[in-house]
C-alpha positions as CSV (number, residue, x, y, z in Angstrom):
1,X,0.0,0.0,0.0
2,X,1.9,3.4,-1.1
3,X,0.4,5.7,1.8
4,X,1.7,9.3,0.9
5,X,-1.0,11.3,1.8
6,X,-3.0,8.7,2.9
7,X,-6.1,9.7,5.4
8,X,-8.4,7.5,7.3
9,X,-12.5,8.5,7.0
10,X,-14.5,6.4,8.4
11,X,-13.8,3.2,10.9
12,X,-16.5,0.7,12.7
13,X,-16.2,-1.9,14.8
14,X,-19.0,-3.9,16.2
15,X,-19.2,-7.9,18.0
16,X,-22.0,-9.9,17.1
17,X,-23.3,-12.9,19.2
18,X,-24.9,-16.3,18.2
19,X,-25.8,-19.5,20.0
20,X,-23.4,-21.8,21.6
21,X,-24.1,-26.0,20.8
22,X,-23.6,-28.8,22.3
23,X,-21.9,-32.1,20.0
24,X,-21.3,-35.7,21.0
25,X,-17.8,-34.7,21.1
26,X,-17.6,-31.7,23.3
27,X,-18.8,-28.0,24.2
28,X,-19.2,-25.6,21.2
29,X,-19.8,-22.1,22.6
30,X,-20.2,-17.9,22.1
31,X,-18.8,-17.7,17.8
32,X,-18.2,-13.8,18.3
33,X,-17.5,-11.8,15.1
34,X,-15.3,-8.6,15.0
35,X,-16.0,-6.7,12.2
36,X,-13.3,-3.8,11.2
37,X,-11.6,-1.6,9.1
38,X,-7.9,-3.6,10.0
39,X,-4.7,-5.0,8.6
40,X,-2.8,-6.3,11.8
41,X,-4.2,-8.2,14.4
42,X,-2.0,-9.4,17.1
43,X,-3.3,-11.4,20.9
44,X,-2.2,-9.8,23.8
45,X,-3.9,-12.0,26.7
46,X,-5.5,-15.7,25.2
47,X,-6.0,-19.0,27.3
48,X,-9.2,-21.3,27.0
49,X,-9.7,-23.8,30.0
50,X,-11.7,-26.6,30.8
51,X,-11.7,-28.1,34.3
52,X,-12.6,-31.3,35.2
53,X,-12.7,-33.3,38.8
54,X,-9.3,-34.6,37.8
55,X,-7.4,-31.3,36.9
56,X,-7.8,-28.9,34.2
57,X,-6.8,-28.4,30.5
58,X,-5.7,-25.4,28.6
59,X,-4.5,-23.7,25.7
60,X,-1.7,-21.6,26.3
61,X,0.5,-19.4,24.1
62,X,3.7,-19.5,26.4
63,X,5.5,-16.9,24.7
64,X,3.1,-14.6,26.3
65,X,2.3,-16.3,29.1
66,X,5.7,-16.4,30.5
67,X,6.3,-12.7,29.6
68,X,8.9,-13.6,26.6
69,X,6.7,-11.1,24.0
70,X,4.1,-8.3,24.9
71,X,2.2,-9.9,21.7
72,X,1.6,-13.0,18.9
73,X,0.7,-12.2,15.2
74,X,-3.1,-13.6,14.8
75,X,-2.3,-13.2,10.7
76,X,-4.0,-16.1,8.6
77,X,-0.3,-17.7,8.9
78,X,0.1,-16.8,5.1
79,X,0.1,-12.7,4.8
80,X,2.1,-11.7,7.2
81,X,2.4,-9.5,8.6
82,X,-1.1,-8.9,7.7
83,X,-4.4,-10.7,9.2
84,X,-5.5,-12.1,5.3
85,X,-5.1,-10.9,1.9
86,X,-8.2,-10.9,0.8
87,X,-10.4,-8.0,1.9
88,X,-8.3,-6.9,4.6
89,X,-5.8,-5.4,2.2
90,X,-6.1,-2.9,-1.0
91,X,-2.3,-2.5,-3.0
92,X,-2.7,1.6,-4.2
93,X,-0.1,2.4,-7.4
94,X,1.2,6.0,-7.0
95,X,2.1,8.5,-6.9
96,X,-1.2,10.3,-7.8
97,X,-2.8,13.4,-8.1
98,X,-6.5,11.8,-7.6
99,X,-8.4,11.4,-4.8
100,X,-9.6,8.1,-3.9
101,X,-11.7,6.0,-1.6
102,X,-11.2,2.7,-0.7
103,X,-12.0,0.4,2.0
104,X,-10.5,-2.5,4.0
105,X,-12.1,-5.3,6.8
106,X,-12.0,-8.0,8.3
107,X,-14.2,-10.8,10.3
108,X,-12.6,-12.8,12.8
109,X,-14.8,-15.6,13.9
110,X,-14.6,-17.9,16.9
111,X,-15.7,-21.7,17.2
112,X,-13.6,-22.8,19.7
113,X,-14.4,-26.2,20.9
114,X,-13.5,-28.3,24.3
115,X,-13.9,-32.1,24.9
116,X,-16.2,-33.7,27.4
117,X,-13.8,-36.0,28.5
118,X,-10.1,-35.9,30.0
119,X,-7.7,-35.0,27.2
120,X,-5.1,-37.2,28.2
121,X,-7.7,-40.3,28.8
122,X,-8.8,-43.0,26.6
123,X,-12.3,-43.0,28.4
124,X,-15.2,-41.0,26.6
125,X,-17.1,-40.5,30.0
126,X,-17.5,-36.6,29.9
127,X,-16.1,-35.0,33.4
128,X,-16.3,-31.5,32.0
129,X,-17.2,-29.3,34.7
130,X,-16.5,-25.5,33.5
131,X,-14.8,-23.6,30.5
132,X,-13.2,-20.1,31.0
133,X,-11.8,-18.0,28.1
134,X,-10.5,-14.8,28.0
135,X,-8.9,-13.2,24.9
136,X,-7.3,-9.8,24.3
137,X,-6.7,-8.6,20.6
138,X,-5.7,-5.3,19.2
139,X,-5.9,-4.7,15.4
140,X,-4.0,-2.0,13.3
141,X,-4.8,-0.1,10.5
142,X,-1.5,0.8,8.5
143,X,-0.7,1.9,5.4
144,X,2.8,0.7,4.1
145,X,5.2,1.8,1.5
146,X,5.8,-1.1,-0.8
147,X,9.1,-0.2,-1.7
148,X,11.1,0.9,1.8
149,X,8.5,-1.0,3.9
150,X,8.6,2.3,6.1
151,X,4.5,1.5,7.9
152,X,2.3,4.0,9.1
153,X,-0.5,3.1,11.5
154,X,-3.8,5.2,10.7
155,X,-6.1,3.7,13.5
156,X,-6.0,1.1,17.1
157,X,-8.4,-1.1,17.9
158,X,-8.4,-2.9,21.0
159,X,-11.5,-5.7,22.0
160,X,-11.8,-8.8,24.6
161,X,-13.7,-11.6,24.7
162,X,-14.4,-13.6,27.8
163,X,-16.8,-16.7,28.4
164,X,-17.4,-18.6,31.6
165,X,-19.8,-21.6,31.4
166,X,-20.5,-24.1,34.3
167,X,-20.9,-27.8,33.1
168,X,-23.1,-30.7,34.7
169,X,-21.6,-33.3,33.1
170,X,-24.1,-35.6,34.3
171,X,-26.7,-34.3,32.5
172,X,-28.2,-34.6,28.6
173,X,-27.0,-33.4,25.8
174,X,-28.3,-29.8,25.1
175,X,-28.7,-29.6,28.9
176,X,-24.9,-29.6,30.3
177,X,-23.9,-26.2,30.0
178,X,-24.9,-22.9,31.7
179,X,-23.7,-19.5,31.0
180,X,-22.7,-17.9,34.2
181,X,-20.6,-15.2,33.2
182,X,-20.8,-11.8,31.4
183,X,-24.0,-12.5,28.8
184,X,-23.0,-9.6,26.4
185,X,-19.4,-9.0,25.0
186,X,-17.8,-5.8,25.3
187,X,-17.8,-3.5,22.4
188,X,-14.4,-3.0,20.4
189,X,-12.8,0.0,21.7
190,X,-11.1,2.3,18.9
191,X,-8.1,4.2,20.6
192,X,-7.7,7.8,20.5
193,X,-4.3,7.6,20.4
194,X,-2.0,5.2,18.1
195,X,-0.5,2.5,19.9
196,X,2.9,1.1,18.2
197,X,2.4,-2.4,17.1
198,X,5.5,-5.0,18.7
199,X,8.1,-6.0,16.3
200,X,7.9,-9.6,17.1
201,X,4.3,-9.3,16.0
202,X,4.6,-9.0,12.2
203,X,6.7,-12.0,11.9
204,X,6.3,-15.5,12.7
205,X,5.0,-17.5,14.3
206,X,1.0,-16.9,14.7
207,X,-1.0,-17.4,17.4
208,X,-2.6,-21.0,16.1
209,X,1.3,-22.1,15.1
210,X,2.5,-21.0,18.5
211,X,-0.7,-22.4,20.9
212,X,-0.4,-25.3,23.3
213,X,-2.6,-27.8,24.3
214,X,-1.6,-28.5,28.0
215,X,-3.1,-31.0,30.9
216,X,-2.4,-30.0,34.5
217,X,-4.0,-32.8,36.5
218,X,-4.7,-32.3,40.4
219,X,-1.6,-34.8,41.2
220,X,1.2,-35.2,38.6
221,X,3.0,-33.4,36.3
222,X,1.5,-31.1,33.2
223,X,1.5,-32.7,30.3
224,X,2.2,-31.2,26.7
225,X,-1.2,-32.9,24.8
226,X,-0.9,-31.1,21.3
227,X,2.8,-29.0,21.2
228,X,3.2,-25.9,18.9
229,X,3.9,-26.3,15.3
């Protein structure tokens, strides 16, 4: 994108809810949407757990968790350091005398998923007792000389999302789960001020390359169940 003279005019953010499900095979829950004019996305805070009677599972990113980066790239894993390359870009040729409009979005949808049963088990007996998420992203606008590379950011977005959900694993199918946290999401927040976006966070790897799958039972050792890629 050749940005001389580049100005933004218009941003909007907004989440949308829909319904959580439950599967044979685990807890499907809270797809939230994030709709904005954005580039660069990066996860500042993101864990999903699921307790059980026996201990508790987790994804982790442990870059960030033990305080090695301030941020992970959530790019598609293709366009870095972009989030896609599809409508969240537009390439400008320049220079140009013209005026013109153009815009750029994105959606990033969740369906995360948990098992009913102990990850590290053979047994299919569902001991699922609660799921917690919480997940911090901020998004960029920039505009970016093609040439020297030289970036400049035009707009910050910051937005969470946070799920508890208590589970009777006893129960039916369609019956297991209760919502007992926040039931609406907080609203994406666009900054007044431009944050700087971390240098780590434009390169590999991204956050679904880097994430952990990890088992912490009540006795024992964790256990690594899925390692990074």
């Amino acid at each position: 994108m050749w940005y001389d003279g580049a100005a933004l005019v218009e941003a909007e953010v907004v989440v949308e809810k829909e319904e959580e499900a439950d599967t044979s095979a685990g807890q499907q829950f809270d797809n939230v949407v994030e709709k904005a004019l954005s580039l660069v996305e990066v996860a500042s805070v993101a864990w999903l757990e699921a307790h059980s009677a026996c201990g508790r599972s987790s994804w982790e990113l442990p870059d960030l968790r033990e305080g090695r980066v301030k941020a992970i790239s959530d790019s598609d894993g293709v366009s870095y350091p972009w989030y896609g390359n599809t409508t969240e870009t537009v390439t400008l040729m320049g220079p140009t005398n013209k005026i013109s409009r153009f815009s750029v979005s994105m959606n990033d949808n969740f369906y995360p998923s948990v098992t009913w049963a102990v990850p590290v088990s053979e047994s299919n007996v569902p001991m699922l007792t609660r799921i917690k998420r919480d997940q911090s992203f901020t998004t960029w606008l920039v505009a970016m000389n093609a040439h020297t590379k030289e970036k400049i950011i035009l707009q910050t977005i910051k937005w969470r999302m946070r799920v508890d959900i208590e589970v009777d694993p006893t129960q039916l199918l369609g019956k297991r789960a209760r919502l007992v946290g926040r039931t609406q999401q907080e609203q994406p927040r666009i900054l007044s001020r431009m944050e700087p976006i971390p240098p780590n966070a434009l390169v590999k790897p991204n956050a679904n390359d880097a994430q952990v799958l990890m088992w912490r039972p009540k006795r024992g050792q964790p256990v690594i169940v899925i390692p990074p890629k």
